[in-house]
Every structure is written in C-alpha cells, then in structure tokens.
C-alpha positions in Angstrom: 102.8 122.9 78.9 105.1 125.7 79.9 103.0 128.2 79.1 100.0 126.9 80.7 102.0 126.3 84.1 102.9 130.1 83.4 99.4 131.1 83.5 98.8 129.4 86.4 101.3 130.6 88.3 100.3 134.2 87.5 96.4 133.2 88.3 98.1 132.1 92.2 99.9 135.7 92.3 96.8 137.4 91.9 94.7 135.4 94.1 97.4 136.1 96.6 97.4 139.5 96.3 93.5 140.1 96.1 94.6 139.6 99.9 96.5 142.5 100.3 94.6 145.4 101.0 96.4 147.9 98.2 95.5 151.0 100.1 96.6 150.0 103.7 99.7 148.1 102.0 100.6 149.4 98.4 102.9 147.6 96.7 106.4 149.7 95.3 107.5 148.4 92.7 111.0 150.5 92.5 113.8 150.7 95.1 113.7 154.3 94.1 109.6 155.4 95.2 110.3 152.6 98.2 113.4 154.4 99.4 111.4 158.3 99.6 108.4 156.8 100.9 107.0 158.0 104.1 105.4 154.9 105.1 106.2 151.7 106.4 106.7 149.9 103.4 105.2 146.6 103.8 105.0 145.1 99.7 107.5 145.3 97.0 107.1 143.9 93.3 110.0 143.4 90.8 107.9 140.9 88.8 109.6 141.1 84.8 112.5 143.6 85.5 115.5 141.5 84.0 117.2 141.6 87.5 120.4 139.2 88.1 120.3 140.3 91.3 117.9 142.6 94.2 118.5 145.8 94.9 121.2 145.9 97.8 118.9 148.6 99.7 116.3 146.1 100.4 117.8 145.2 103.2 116.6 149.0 104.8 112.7 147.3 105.0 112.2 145.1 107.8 108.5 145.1 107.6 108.1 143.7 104.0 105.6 140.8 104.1 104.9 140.8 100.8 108.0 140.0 98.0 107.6 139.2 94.1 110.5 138.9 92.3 108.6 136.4 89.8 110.2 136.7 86.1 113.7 137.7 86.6 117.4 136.3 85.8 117.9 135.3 89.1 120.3 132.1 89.4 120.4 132.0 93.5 118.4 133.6 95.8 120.2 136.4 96.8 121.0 136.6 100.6 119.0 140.2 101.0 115.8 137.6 101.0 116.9 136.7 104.0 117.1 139.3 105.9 113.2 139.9 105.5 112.6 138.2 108.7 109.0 138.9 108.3 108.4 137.9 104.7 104.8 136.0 104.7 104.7 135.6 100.8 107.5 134.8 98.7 107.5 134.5 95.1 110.5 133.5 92.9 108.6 131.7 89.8 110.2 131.9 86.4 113.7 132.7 86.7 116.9 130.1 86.3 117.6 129.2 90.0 119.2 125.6 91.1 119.0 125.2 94.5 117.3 126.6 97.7 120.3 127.9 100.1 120.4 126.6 103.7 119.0 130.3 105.1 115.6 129.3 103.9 114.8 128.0 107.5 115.6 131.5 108.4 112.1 132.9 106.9 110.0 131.4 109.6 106.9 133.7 108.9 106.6 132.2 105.3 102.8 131.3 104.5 103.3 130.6 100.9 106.4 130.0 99.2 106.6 130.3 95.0 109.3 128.8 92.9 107.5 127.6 89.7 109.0 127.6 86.3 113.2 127.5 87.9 115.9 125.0 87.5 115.6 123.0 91.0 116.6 119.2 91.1 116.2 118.8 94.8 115.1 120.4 98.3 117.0 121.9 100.8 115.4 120.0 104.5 115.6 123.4 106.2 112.0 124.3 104.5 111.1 121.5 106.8 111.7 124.7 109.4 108.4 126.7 107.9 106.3 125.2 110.5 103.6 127.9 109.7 103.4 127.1 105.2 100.4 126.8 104.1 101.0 126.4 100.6 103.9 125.9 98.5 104.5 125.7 94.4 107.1 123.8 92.8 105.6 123.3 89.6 108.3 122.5 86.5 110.8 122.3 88.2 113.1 119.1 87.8 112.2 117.0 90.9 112.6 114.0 90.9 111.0 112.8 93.8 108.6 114.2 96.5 109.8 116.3 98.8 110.7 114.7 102.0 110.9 118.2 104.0 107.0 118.7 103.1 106.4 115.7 105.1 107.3 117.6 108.1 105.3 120.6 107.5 101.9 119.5 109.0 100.5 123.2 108.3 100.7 123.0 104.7 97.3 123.1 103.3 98.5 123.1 99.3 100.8 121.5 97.5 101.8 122.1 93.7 104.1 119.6 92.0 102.7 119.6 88.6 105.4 119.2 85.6 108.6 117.4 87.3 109.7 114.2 87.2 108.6 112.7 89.9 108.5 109.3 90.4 108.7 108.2 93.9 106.7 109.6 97.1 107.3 108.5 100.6 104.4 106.4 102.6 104.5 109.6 104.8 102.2 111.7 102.7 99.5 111.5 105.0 101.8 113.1 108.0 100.6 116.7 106.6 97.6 116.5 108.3 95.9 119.3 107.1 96.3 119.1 103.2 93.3 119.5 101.3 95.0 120.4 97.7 97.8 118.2 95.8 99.0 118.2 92.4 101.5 115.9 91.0 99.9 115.7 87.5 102.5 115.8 84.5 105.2 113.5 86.0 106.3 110.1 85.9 104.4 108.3 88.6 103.6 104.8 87.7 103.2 103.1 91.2 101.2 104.5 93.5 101.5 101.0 95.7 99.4 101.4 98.8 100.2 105.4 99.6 98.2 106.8 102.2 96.1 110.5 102.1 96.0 112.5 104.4 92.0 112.4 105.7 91.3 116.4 105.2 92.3 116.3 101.4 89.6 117.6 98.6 91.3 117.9 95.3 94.0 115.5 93.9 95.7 115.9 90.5 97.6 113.0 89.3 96.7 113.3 85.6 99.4 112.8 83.2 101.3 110.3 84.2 101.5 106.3 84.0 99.5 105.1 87.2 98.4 101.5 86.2 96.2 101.2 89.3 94.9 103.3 92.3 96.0 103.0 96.0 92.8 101.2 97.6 93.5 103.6 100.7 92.8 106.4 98.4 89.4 105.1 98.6 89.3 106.0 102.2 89.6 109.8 101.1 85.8 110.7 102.8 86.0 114.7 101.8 87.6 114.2 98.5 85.6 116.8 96.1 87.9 116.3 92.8 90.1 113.7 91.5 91.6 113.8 88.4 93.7 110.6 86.7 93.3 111.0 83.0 95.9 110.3 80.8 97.0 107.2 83.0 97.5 103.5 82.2 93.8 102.6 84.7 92.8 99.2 83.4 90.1 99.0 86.5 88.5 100.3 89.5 88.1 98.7 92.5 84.5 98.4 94.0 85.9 100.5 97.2 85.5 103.6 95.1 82.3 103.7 97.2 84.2 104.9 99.8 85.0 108.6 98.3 81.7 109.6 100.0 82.5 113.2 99.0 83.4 112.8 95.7 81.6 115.6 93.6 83.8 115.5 90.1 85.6 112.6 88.4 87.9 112.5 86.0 89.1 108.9 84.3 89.7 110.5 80.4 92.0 109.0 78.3 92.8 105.7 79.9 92.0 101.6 79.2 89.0 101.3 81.3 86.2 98.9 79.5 83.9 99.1 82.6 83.3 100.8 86.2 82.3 98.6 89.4 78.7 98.8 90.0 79.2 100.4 93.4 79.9 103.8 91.7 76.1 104.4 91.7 76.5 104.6 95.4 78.4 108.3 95.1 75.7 110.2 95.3 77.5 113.4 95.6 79.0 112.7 92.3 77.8 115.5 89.8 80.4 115.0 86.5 81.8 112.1 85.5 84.2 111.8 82.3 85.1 108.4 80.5 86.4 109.9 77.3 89.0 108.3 75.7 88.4 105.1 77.0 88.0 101.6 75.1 84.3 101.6 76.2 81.2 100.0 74.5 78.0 102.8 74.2 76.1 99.8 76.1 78.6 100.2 79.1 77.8 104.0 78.8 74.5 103.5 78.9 74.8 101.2 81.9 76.4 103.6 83.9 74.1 106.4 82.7 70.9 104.0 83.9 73.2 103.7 87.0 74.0 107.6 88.4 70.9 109.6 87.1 72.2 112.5 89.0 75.1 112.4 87.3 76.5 113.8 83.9 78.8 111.5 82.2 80.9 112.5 79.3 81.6 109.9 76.6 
C-alpha cells in the first residue's frame, strides 16, 4: 500500500510540474547554482537529498512559487517555508513530520499543498486560512478524522485522504462547494449516515473500507463520473441510484451484494460496471446484462 501511495504521489508531482514552463522557470535544484544565478529564481527542488533541515539561504528568494522538498528527513517544517510568501505549490510528501505549525496560514498564495507519506495525527485550523487551495494531499498519514479546516476552504477542488484512519466526517462536507475529486479509500469508515456531497463532485473513492450502506443523498450527486466502494460491507442498493444521472464508471467489487435495483438500467451514461467478488448468481448477471446493453459488466 505504501508503495503504491508513493507512486501516486510522484504521478501528482509531475502533473504539477508539466505546469511549469521549465524554460521561463527552471527549477534549481542546489542552493549553490540558485545562489550564482542571474535570474529571478522562481522553482527549487530538494526532492531525495537526505536533508534534516533547508538550506538557511532560502530565505534570499522571495519569488519562489514552486518548492519540493518531497523525500527528506524533515521532522517539522522548518520556519524558512514561511518566509516564501509567494509559494503557490508546496510539497513535503515522504518525510517523518508530526504536525503542521501555526505559520501555515501565513502561505496564503498556496494552490496545492503536499504532505503524503508523513507522521501527522491531526490538522492545524490555520490551513482553514488558504482561502485560494485547490487541492490538497494527505494521503497515509495517521488521521483520524476528516479535516474540519477543509470544510472552510470552499476553493478546494481536490481532496486526497487515502490510507488514514479515518473514521468520522462532519455533515459539512458539502460546504466546499467546488469539489469535484475526493478520496477517502483505505480507512475505517463504516457509517456514512446521511452525509451530504457537495453538487459539483465527479470522482469519489471510498474503496477499502467497511461502509455497510450508502448515504441516499449520495444519490443526488447529478455530475458524479466515478465512484468507487469495493472492498466494503454493501449488502444493497437503494433504487435512488437512478439519480447519479452522470454516472459513467462503477465500481461495487468485492462486497455482499446478491442483486442491483432494477432502476440501474436507467443510467444511461454508465459505460463499466464491476460486480466481482460478490455472492451473485450468473442468472442475476445475466439479468443485469439483459438490463444495461450499453454497459460492460465485469463478473
């Protein structure tokens, strides 16, 4: 699991910096080549250095938007991070830090935050202060609960909780209005009660965990593209999955389902659809196949 989340979280560095143009910002990956160059220096990488610590002439670049520190020995986040007022992209994944100190409200430029693969157990509120995130990884860490600060953030577009230990998230999910990606697969989620979505969200990842049933206000989720809830406890459906008008790919694997409601047929959208691992009969299969001829089912 660990190295998988590692992969990932290299796959988000590099989509990330496919933004940056490398010829009008070229990222230095030395204090050394950054300290003699003639430009403004506006991206530095110390990604797999063994650093405890940052160099303490970091502080000389004002204009740094761009920092990746990802695969160190860090255990804090040294205070020269702050003082890169205008730091748009921050990533910290896979090193040994605890907590988030209270100067990350300080970073108000932030667009997308990394701290995968650290040691956190909680969030400092003050990242409720990044009132322009847009996304934000926390992926195996050791949460234990949904951030209540990303409530606040109504910018936040992405949200990556994968691998904690999550087990409670506040009825005020759907106050980040304009969240269209959420993963809180690999936890220990096993009541979902009646949360609410927010109404822009397309792909939900909640596989790998103990959900007995799903929230019948997640059926209200019109532009939902992907859900995924394999490896869950799902004993039914309700018949209001009709409602997931936008639904393109669904994922029930590896769960106790013996049958689907009828009304599934109505998702016309629906393109994949995968049952394995479930207790059901090849009549039921064949049902459901009769049912969605536009759809490919995997038994």
């Amino acid at each position: 699991m660990k190295k998988l989340l590692v992969i990932v979280a290299i796959l988000s560095l590099f989509q990330v910096k496919a933004q940056i143009d490398p010829v009008k910002y070229p990222t230095y990956t030395n204090i050394e080549d950054a300290l003699k160059a003639k430009d403004v220096v506006y991206s530095m990488s110390f990604r797999d250095k063994g650093l405890f610590n940052l160099p303490p002439q970091i502080r000389n670049f004002k204009s740094i938007f761009f920092l990746n520190i990802m695969g160190n020995k860090f255990e804090k986040m040294d205070q020269e991070i702050f003082t890169l007022k205008g730091l748009e992209i921050l990533n910290i994944n896979e090193n040994s830090i605890k907590f988030i100190p209270n100067e990350i409200g300080e970073l108000t430029k932030l667009i997308s935050f990394s701290m995968s693969l650290n040691s956190l157990t909680d969030i400092n509120p003050n990242i409720a202060k990044l009132q322009k995130l847009k996304a934000i990884h926390l992926d195996a860490n050791n949460l234990s609960i949904f951030p209540e600060a990303l409530m606040e953030i109504p910018s936040l577009e992405e949200i990556n909780l994968q691998g904690n230990q999550i087990s409670f998230i506040s009825d005020k999910l759907d106050n980040i209005k304009n969240l269209k990606s959420l993963n809180l697969s690999a936890n220990q989620i096993n009541d979902l009660g009646n949360l609410s979505f927010p109404k822009d969200l397309k792909y939900l990842e909640l596989q790998e965990n103990s959900i007995a049933k799903l929230p019948e206000n997640l059926f209200d989720s019109k532009k939902l593209e992907f859900l995924n809830v394999s490896q869950n406890n799902i004993k039914e459906i309700s018949s209001k999955i009709k409602g997931l008008k936008g639904i393109v790919s669904l994922n029930l694997a590896n769960n106790d389902l013996k049958d689907l409601p009828t009304e599934i047929s109505q998702l016309k959208n629906l393109k994949t659809l995968i049952l394995t691992g479930n207790p059901m009969t090849k009549s039921t299969v064949e049902k459901l196949k009769n049912l969605m001829p536009q759809t490919q089912i995997y038994f």
